[in-house]
C-alpha positions as CSV (number, residue, x, y, z in Angstrom):
1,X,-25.2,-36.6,77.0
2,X,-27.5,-39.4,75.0
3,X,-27.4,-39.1,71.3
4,X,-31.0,-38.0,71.0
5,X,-30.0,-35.1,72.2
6,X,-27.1,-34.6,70.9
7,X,-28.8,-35.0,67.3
8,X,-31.5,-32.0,68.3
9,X,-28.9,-29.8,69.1
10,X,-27.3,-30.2,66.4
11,X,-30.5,-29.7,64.0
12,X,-31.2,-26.5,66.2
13,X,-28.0,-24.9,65.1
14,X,-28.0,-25.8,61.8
15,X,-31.4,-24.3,61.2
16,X,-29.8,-20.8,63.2
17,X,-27.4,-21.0,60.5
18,X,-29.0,-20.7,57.8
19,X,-31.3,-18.2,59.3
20,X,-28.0,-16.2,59.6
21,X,-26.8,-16.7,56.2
22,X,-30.0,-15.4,54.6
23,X,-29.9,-12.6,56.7
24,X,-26.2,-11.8,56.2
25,X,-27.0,-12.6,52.3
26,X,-29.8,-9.8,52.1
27,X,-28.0,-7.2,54.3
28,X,-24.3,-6.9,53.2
29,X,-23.8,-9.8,49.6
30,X,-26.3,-7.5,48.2
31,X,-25.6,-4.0,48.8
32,X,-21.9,-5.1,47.6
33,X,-23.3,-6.1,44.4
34,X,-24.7,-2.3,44.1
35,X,-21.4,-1.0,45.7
36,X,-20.1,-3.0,42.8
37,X,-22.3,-1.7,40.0
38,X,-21.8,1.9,41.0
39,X,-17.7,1.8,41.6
40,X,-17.5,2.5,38.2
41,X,-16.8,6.4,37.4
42,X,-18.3,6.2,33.9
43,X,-21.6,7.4,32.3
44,X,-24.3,4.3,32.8
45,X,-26.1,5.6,29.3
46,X,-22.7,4.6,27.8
47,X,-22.5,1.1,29.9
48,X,-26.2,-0.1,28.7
49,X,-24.8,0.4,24.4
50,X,-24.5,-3.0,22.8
51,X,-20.6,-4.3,23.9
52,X,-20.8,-4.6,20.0
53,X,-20.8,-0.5,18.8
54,X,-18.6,-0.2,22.1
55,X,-14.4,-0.8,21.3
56,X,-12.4,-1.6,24.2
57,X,-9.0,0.2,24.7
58,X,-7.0,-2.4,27.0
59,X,-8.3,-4.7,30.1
60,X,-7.3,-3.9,34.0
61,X,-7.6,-5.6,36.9
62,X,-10.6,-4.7,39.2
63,X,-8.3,-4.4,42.1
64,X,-5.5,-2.2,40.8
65,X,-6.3,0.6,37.9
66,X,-2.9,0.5,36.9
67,X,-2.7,-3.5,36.2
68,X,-3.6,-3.4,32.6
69,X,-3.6,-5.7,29.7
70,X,-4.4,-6.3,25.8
71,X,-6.6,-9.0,25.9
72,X,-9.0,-11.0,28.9
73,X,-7.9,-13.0,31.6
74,X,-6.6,-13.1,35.0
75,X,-5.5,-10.6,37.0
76,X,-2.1,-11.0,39.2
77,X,-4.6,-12.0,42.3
78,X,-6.3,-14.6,39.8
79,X,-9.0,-12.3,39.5
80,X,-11.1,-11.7,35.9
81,X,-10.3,-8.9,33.9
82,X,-12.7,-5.8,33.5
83,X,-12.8,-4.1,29.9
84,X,-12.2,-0.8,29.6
85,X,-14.2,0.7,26.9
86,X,-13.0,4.2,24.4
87,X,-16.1,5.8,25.6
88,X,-14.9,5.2,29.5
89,X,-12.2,7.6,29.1
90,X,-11.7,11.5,28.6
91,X,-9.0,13.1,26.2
92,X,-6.3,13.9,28.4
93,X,-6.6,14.0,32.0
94,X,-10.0,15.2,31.6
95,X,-12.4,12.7,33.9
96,X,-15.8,11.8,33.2
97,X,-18.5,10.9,36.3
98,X,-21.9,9.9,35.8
99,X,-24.5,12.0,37.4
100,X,-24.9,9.6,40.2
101,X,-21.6,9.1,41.1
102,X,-20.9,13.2,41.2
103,X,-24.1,13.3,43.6
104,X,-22.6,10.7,46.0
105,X,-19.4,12.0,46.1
106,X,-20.8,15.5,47.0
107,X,-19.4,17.0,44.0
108,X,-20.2,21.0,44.6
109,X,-19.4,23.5,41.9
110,X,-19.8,27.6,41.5
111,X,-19.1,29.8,38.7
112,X,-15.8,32.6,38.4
113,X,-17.2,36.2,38.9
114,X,-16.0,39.4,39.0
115,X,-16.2,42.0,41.6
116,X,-15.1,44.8,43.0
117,X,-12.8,42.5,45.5
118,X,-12.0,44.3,49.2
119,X,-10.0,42.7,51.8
120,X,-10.5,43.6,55.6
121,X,-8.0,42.3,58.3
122,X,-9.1,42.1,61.4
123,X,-5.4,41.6,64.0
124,X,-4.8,43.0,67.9
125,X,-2.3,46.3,68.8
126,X,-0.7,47.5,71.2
127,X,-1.3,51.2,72.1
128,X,2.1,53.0,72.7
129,X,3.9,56.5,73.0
130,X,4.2,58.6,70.2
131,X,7.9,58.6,70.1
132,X,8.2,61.9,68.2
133,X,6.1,63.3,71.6
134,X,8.0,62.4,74.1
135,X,10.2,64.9,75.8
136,X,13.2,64.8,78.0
137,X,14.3,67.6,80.8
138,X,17.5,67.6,81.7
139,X,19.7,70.4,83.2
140,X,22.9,71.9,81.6
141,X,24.8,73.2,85.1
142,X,25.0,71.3,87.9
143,X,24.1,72.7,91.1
144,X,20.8,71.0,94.4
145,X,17.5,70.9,93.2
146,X,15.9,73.7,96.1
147,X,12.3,73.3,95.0
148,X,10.4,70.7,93.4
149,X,6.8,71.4,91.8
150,X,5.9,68.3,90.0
151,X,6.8,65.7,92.7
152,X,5.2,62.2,91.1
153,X,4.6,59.7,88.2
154,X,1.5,60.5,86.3
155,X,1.0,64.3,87.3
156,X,0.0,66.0,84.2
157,X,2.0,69.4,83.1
158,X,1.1,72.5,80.8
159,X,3.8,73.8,78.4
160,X,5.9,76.6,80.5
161,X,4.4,75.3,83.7
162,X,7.6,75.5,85.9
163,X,9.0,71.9,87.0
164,X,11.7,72.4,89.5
165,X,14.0,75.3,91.2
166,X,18.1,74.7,90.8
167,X,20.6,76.5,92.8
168,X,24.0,76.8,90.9
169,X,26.6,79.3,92.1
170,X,28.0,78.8,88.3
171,X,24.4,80.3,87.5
172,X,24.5,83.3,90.1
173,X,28.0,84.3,88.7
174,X,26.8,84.7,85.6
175,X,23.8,86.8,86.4
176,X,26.3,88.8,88.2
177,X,28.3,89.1,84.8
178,X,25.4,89.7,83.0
179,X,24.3,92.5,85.2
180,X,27.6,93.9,85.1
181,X,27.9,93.7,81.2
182,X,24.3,95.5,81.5
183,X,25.8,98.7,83.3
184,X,28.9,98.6,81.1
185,X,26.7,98.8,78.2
186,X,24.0,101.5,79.3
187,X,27.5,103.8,80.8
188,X,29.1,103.3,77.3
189,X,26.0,103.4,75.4
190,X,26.9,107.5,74.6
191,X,29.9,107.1,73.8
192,X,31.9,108.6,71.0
193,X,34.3,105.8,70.5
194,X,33.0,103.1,68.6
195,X,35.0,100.3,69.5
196,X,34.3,100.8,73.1
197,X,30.4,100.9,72.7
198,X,31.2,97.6,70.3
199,X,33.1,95.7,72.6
200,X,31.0,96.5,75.8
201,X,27.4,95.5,73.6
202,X,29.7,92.0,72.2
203,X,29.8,91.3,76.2
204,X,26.2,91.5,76.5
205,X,25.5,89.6,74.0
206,X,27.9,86.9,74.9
207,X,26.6,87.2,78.4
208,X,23.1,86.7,77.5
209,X,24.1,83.6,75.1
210,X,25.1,81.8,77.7
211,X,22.5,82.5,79.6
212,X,20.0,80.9,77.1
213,X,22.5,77.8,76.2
214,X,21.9,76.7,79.7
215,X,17.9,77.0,78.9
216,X,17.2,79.8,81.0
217,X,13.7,81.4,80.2
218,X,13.6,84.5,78.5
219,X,11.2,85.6,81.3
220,X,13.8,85.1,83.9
221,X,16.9,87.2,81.8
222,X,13.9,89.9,81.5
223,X,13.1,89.9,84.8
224,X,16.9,90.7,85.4
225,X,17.0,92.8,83.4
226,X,14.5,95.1,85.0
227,X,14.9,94.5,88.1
228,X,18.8,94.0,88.5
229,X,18.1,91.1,91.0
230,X,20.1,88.2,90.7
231,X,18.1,85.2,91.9
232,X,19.7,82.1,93.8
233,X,18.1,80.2,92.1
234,X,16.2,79.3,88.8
235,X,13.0,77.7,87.1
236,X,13.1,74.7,84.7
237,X,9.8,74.7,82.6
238,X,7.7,72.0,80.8
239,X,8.7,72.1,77.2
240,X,5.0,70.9,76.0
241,X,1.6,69.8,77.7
242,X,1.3,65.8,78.6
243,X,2.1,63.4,81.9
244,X,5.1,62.4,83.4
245,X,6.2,59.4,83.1
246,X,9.5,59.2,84.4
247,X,10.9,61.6,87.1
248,X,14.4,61.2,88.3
249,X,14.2,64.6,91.0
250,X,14.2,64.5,94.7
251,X,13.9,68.1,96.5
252,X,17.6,68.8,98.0
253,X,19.6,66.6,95.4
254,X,22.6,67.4,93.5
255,X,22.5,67.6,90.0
256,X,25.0,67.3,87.3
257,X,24.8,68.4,83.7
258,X,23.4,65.9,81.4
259,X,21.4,64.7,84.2
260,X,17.3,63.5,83.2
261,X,15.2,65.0,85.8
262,X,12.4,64.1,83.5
263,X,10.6,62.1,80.8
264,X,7.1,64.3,79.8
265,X,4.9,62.4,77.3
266,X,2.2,64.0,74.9
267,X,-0.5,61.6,75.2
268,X,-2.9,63.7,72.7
269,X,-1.6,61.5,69.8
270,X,-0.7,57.7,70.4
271,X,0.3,54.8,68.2
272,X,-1.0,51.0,67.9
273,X,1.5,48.6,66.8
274,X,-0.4,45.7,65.3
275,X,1.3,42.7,64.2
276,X,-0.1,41.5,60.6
277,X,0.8,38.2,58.5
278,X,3.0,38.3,55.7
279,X,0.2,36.8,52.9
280,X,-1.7,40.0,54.1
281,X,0.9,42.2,53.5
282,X,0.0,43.1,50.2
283,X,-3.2,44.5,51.3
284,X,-1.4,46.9,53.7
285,X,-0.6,50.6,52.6
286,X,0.7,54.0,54.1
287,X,-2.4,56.3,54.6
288,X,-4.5,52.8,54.8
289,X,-8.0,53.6,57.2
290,X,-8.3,51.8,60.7
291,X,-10.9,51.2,63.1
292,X,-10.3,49.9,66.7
293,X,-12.2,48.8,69.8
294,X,-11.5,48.6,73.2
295,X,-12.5,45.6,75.3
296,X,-14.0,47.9,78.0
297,X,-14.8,50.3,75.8
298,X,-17.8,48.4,74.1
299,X,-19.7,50.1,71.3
300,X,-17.2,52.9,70.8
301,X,-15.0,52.8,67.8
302,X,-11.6,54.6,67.2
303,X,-10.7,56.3,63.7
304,X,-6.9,56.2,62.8
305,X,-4.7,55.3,60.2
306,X,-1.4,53.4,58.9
307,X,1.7,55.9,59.2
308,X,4.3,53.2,58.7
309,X,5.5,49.6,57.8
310,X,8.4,48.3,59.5
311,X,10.6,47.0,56.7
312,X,11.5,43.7,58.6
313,X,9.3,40.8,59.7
314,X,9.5,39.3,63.2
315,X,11.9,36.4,63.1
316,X,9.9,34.0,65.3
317,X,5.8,35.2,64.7
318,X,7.2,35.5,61.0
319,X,4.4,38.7,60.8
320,X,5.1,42.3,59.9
321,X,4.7,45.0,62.4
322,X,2.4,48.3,61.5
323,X,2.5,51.7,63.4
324,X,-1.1,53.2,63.4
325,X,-1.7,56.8,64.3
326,X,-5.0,57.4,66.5
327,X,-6.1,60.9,68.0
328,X,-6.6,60.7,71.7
329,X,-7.6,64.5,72.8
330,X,-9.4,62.4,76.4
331,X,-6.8,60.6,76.9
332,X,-9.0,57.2,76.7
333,X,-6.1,55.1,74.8
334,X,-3.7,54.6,77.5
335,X,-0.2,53.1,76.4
336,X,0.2,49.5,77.1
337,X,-3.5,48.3,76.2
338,X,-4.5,46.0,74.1
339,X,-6.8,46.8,71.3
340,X,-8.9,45.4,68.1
341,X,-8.0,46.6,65.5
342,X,-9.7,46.2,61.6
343,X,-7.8,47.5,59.0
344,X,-9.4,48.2,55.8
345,X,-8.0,47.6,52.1
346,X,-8.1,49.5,49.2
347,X,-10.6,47.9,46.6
348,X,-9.7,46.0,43.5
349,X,-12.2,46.7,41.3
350,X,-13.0,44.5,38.6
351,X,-11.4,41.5,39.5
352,X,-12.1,38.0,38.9
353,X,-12.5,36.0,41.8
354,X,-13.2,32.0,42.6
355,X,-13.5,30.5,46.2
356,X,-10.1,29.3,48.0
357,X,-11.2,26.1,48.7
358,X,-12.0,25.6,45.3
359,X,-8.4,25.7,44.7
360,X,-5.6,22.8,44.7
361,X,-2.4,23.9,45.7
362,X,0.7,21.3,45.0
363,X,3.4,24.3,46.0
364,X,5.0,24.6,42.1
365,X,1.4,25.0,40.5
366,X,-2.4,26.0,41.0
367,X,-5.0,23.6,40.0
368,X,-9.0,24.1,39.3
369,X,-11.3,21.3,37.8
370,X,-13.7,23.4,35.3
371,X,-16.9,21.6,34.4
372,X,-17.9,20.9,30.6
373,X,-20.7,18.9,29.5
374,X,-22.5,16.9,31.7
375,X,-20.1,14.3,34.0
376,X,-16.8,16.0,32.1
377,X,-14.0,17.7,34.7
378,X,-11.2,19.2,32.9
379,X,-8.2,20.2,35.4
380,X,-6.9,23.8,34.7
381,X,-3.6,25.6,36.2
382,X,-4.5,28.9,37.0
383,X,-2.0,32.0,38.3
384,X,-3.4,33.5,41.9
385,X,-3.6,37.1,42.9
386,X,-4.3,37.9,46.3
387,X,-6.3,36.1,48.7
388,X,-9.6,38.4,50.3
389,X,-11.8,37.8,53.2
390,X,-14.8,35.4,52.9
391,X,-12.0,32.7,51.6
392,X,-12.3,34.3,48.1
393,X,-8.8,34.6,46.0
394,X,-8.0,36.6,42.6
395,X,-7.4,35.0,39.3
396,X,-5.0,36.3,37.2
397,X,-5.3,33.7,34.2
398,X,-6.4,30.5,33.4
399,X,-10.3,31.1,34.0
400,X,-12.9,33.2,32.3
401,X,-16.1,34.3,33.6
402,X,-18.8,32.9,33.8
403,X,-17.1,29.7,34.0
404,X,-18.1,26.9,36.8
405,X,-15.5,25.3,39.1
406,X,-15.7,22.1,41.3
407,X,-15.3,23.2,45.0
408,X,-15.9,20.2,47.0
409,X,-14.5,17.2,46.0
410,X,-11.7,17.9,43.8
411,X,-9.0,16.2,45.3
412,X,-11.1,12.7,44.4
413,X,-11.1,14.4,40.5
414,X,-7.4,14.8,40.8
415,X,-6.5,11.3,41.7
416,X,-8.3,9.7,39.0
417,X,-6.8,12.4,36.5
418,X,-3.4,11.7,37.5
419,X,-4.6,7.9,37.0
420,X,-6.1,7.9,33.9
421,X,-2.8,10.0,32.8
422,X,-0.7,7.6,34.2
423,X,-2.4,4.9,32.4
424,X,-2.2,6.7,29.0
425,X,1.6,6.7,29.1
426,X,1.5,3.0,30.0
427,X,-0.7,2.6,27.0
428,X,1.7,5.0,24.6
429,X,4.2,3.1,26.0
430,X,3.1,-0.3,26.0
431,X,2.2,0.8,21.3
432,X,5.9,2.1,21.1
433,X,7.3,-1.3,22.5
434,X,4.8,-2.9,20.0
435,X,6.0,-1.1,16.9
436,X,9.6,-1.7,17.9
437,X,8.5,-5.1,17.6
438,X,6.8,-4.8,14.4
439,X,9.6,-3.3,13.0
440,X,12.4,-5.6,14.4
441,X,10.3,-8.5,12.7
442,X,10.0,-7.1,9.4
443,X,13.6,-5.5,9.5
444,X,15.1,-9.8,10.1
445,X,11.9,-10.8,7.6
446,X,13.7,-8.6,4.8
447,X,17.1,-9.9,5.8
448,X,15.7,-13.3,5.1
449,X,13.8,-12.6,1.9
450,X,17.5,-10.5,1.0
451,X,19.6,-14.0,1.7
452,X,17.1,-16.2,-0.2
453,X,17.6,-14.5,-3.1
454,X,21.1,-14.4,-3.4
């Protein structure tokens, strides 16, 4: 390449540089200056006072807050030294922003109130049996099942609707006794001699005990009674209305005592189990009011209520279960569905409440920055109550009403608290090392002054 050309190119590129550099100069050196002129968390009426009526409490470095001196000069990066000024700083760990700085930082605040505070929680359940409505049959003799009238899962029953037929030769022995104890009793009836009429009726009577021990319907000791028939065999009735749910009978098998033909379930009351978490607990009470939906049930709402709190919480879920009590007289809740379920509290009336998020939680203490005079955050421990719906909590004490609170942006308050008390103990520091000074000098100066004059 000749040299002419090489010298044009080179010209050409210079002039794109500096191009560049202006361009790079308007765009980014001066919107760093800005940046610069607003970093400062400090009121700008205070900045433009006369450096003379101003008095500066120590000098940091502009890179690192906590790099501080007595007097100007460098910084450990060989930077200058920015004054801090008395007027910069709160008493405390109270921080002061200028009114520009609190709008860019999206500083948001909202004032303690009190209402009457209501919590609703809305969880799933489970729809289960009423245990205290489900009934077992079972037979006390053994003997073959001859006739079966409610033959599958599901069938519905009526109270005293007979079940199943038993033949028991134990059974038809004792209706022979009984009968015979019958006759004994109506021939002796008359009779003059008491212990004879006593001890054929104490026969009976035994007779006819064990007769009803084995669950034998009145109906059927009547009915031999009139009649004097004994039957082969004999009914088992349904000992309430409901569904079967479990049936263990076969037509023609044998039976022994103790043996469950039958599990009958009242379905016209059911229970819900919901599961609820342990910081809701304390809104959760016996007698509480629920409300439920089903999913294919759209529209239509339930009425129940809480009949008891397990005293144990799930291990793994680490939530609480809840037994609700719902009426169900057409049989629309079916056991094993799954259900909404919105439980409501009982209201707290009076209380004074803030908004959760306004709230900064460290785990050994609760923190809220409370506004004062303009640009002025003072951090304040407060004691929490319980935590509502629409991510509102209770204050117990530490706020009054009325009072306004940061909500948005308070963790950037909290840092520069913490480093502005940080810096303070530094400072009280940094004067105790100075008076021990002070003191060591004029404690050797009076030892000198002391060995002069002797």
């Amino acid at each position: 390449m000749s040299k002419p050309k090489t010298i044009i190119i080179t010209a050409i590129l210079f002039f794109f540089g500096i191009v560049i550099g202006g361009i790079l100069t308007a765009f980014v050196i001066k919107p760093g200056k800005e940046a610069a002129q607003t970093s400062y968390i400090h009121s700008e009426s205070e900045q433009t006072k006369p450096k003379s009526e101003r008095k500066i409490l120590y000098w940091q470095a502009p890179m690192n807050p906590t790099e501080i001196y007595d007097k100007p000069g460098k910084s450990k990066m060989g930077m200058d030294l920015v004054p801090v000024y008395e007027d910069q700083t709160g008493s405390g760990s109270t921080v002061i922003i200028d009114p520009a700085t609190v709008q860019n930082m999206g500083v948001r605040t909202e004032k303690a109130k009190r209402k009457n505070f209501v919590h609703s929680i809305r969880t799933v359940g489970k729809v289960v049996y009423d245990e205290k409505r489900l009934f077992t049959v079972t037979t006390k003799i053994s003997g073959w099942i001859e006739k079966l009238n409610i033959n599958y899962t599901g069938q519905e029953v009526k109270k005293g609707a007979p079940l199943l037929e038993i033949y028991s030769p134990e059974l038809v022995t004792t209706q022979e006794e009984y009968k015979l104890a019958l006759n004994t009793y109506e021939l002796v009836s008359r009779s003059s001699f008491k212990s004879v009429k006593d001890g054929a009726e104490s026969l009976l009577a035994s007779t006819r005990k064990r007769l009803l021990y084995w669950d034998i319907p009145r109906g059927e000791i009547e009915q031999l009674e009139k009649t004097g028939i004994v039957r082969k065999t004999i009914q088992l009735e349904s000992p309430t209305d409901g569904v079967v749910i479990h049936k263990n009978a076969v037509e023609g098998m044998h039976v022994k005592e103790g043996q469950n033909l039958y599990q009958i379930a009242d379905l016209s009351k059911v229970w819900v189990n919901v599961s609820v978490y342990d910081n809701d607990i304390p809104w959760v009470t016996v007698g509480q009011q629920a409300e439920m939906e089903l999913s294919y049930l759209p529209g239509e709402i339930f009425h129940g209520r809480v009949t008891y709190i397990y005293p144990y919480l799930n291990a793994k879920a680490r939530d609480l279960q809840v037994r609700l009590e719902f009426n169900n007289p057409d049989l629309k809740l079916k056991p094993e569905m799954y259900t909404n379920v919105k439980l409501h509290s009982a209201v707290i009336p009076d209380a004074l409440v803030i908004p959760s998020e306004a709230v900064i939680r460290s785990g050994t203490r609760n923190l809220v920055f409370v506004t004062r005079e303009q640009g002025k955050f003072e951090p304040r421990e407060i004691r929490l109550g319980v935590e509502g719906g629409h991510g509102e909590v209770e204050v117990l004490n530490g706020l009054l009403e009325g009072e306004e609170i940061v909500t948005s942006a308070q963790f950037m308050l909290d840092s520069e608290s913490r480093l502005q008390e940080a810096i303070q103990k530094m400072l009280e520091e940094k004067k105790k090392d100075k008076q021990q000074v002070v003191q060591r000098k004029n404690a050797e100066q009076s030892k000198m002054k002391m060995g002069d004059d002797k």
